[in-house]
N, C-alpha and C positions, 0 to 999 in steps of 0.2 A: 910139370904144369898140368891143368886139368881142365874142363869147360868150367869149373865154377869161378875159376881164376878168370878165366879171358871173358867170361862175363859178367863179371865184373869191372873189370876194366876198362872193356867198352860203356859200361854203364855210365863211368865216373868221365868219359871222354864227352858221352851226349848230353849228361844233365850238370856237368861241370862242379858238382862235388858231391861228396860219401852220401850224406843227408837225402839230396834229391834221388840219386843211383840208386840208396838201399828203398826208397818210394816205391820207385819204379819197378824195382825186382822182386816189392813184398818182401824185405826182409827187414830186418836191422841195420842202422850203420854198422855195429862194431862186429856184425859177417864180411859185409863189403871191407872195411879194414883190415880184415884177416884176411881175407885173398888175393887182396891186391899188395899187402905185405909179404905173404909166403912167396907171390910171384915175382917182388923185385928180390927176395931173398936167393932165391934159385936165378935168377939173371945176371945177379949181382948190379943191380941199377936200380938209381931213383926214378920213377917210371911217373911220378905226378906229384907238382908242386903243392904240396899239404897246403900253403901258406892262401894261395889262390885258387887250388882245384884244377888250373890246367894241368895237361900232360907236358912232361919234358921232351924233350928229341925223340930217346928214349922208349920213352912211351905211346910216342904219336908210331913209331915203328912196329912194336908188338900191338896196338890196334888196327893197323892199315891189313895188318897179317891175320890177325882174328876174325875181320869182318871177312874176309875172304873162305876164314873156315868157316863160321858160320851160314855163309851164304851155298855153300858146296853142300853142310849138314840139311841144312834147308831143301836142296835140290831131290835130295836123295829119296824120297817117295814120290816126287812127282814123275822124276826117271823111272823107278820100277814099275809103276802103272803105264809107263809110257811103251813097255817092251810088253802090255797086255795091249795095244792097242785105245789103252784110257788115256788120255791126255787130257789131265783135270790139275789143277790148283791157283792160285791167287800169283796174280802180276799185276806187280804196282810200279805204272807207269807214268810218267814227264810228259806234258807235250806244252809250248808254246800258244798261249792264244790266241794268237790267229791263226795258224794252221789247225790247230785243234777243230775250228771254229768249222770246217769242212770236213776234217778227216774224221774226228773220233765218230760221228753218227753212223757213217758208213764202215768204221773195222767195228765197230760197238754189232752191228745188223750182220756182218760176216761171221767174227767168230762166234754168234750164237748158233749160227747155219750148218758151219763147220768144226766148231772146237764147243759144245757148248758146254766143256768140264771145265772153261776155262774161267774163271772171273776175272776182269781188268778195273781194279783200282784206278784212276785217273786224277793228277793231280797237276791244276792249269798254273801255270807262273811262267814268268819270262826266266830265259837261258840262267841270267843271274843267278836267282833262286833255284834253279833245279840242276845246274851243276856241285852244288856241297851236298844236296838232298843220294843224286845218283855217284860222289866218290864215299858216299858214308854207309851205302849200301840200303839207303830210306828206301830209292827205288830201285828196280832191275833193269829199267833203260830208259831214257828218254827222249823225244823228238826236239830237237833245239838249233841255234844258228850255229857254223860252221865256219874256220877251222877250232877245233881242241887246242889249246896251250897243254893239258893236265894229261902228263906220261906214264897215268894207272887208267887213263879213258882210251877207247877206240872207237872207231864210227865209221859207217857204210852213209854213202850219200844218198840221198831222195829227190831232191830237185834244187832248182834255183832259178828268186825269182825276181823283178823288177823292184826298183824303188819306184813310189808313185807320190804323187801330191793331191790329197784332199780339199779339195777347196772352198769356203765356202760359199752360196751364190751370190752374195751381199759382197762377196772381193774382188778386187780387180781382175785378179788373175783367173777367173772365173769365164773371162772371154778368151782364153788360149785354151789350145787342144793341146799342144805343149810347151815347155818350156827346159832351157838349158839351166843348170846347177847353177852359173854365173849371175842368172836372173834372178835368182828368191836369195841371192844378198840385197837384192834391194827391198827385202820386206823381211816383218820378223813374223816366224813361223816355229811352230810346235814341234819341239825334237826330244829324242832321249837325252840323258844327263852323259853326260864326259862319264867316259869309263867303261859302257858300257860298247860292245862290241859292236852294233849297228853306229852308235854316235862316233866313233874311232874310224871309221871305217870313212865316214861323210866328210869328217872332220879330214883326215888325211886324203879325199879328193878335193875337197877346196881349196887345202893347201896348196895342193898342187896348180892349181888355179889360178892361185894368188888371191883370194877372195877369204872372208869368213860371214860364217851365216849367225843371224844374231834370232835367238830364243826370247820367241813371246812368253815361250811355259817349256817345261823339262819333264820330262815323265817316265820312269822305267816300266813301263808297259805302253806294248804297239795298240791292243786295243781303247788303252784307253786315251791315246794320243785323236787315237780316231774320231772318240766320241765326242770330245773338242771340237774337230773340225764340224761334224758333222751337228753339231748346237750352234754354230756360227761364229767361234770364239775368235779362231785363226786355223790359216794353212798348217796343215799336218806331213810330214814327211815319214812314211810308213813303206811297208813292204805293200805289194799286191796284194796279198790274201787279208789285210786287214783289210780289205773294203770288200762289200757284198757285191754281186754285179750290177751292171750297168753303173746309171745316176740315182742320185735321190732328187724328191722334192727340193730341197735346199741345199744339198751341195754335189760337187762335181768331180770326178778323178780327171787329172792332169796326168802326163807323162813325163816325166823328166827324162832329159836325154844326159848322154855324155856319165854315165854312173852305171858300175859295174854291177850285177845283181847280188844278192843277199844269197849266202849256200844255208840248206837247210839239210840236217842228216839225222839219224839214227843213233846215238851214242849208248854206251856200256862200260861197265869195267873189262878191260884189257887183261886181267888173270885169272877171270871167273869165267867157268864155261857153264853158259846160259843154261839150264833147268828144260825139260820138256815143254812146260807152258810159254816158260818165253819166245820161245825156236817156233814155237806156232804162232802166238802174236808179232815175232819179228818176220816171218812169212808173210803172214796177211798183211801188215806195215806195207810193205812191199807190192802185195797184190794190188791194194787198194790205191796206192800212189801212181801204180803205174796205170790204173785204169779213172782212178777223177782229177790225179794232177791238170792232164791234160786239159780238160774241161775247166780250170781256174783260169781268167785273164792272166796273165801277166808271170807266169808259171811254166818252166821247162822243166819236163822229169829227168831224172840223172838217175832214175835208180838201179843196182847192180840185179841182175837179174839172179845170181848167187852168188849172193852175200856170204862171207864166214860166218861161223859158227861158234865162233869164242873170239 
């Protein structure tokens, strides 16, 4: 097998058939056919279902293993420059928006100070969307909620931080300074959709409660739960860092008590050993949390002072 084989193949895995693959590659379909042929020819496996475009078992195996080369080929000049002293190239990074929402200004203002060969792509979504982004190798790491289910991901922890309640000032609940988990079943309030890991998580302490909390609105994004609250729609259930400090003119943070906090970490692929540039942005990551976590309400740093390396 050769690179033109596994790239191709990965092609046919991200644009989901020959047509869009050979797009992508500037070529032909009937090259991308030929390579991805010769390749399951020498494998002996049908490696993607012609009928649909997906990949087979198969297939999803010798892709999981390509991106991996690729990403290693990839590394391989920003390593050499790294043993001159240069540590220079492109990391495209994950983070969640609300922590984004404090961190990235400040490693943004670092690694210009300290790495400035470095360029950081930045690409904001919730955990959802930026876990298939970071096992498909879109990005080389991302900041997201914590723990990992996905046995090709590893993660060093950064902090962990309260659940809070947005309030707005037109709500009742607007004259407590706090309130227990028990009490906002009695109102319907702004959460994320089932499924997602912060709502799973709410979801199984209520239960435990014996209680369930009933959804004014569902939304997979923390900031944009917020900005609900924060227009007067209804109570919001977010993390700490989706609210700016203190209060606002119109609405209020609540503290809920009796709820465990939210872990936020650092994730990666688990078989790819990070590139020069990233080992410097996963430094700084690190610098930077241990020095403005503290300064966010509602935020405890957890972060490993050395971190692994792969």
């Amino acid at each position: 097998m050769d690179l033109r084989q596994l790239n191709a193949i990965m092609a046919v895995s991200e644009h989901r058939s020959f047509s869009a693959a050979a797009r992508a590659l500037h070529t032909v379909q009937s090259n991308v056919s030929t390579h991805v042929a010769r390749l399951e020819r020498e494998l002996d496996a049908i490696l993607v279902d012609r009928r649909t475009g997906e990949l087979t078992a198969e297939g999803e195996v010798v892709v999981l293993r390509a991106l991996r080369i690729k990403a290693e080929l990839q590394a391989i000049p920003a390593d050499v420059s790294a043993l001159r002293d240069d540590i220079r190239g492109t990391v495209r990074f994950g983070i969640i928006g609300t922590t984004g929402r404090w961190l990235v200004p400040a490693l943004l203002a670092a690694l210009k100070e300290g790495y400035p060969g470095v360029h950081l792509v930045v690409v904001d979504a919730t955990t959802t969307g930026l876990l298939p982004q970071l096992q498909s190798g879109q990005l080389t790491m991302a900041v997201l909620n914590l723990p990992l289910s996905e046995p090709e991901l590893t993660s060093e922890p950064l902090f962990d931080e309260e659940r809070i309640l947005i309030v707005p000032k037109t709500h009742e609940l607007a004259a407590k300074d706090r309130v227990g988990l028990a009490d906002l079943a009695k109102y319907e309030i702004v959460l994320p959709p089932p499924g997602t890991q912060f709502r799973n998580e709410v979801d199984q302490e209520a239960e435990a409660l014996g209680i369930s909390l009933t959804p004014a609105a569902e939304l997979d994004g923390m900031r944009l739960l917020a900005s609900l609250a924060f227009q007067g729609y209804a109570p919001a259930l977010v993390p700490a860092s989706a609210a700016p400090y203190g209060h606002g003119d119109d609405w209020k943070i609540v503290n809920v008590d009796d709820m465990t906090t939210r872990s936020v970490g650092l994730a990666y692929r688990r078989w790819t050993t990070l590139p020069a540039p990233a080992r410097a942005v996963q430094q700084v990551i690190g610098e930077v949390v241990s020095a403005q976590g503290q300064l966010q309400p509602g935020i405890n740093v957890t972060v490993d002072d050395n971190p692994p390396s792969e």
